[in-house]
C-alpha positions as CSV (number, residue, x, y, z in Angstrom):
1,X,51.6,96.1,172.1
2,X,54.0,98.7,173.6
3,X,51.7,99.0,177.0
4,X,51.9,94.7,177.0
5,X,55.1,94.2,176.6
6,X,55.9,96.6,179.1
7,X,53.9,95.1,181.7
8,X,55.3,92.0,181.0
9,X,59.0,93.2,181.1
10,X,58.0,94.7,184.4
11,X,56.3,91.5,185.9
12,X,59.3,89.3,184.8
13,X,62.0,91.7,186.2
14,X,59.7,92.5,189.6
15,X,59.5,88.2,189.6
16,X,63.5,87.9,189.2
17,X,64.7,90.4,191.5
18,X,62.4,88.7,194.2
């Protein structure tokens, strides 16, 4: 669930600094 959360993390902080 590491990988997942990751790519979630990374999705959410790629979506807020846009």
């Amino acid at each position: 669930m590491s990988r997942l959360a990751n790519i979630l993390i990374l999705m959410i902080s790629i979506l807020i600094c846009v």
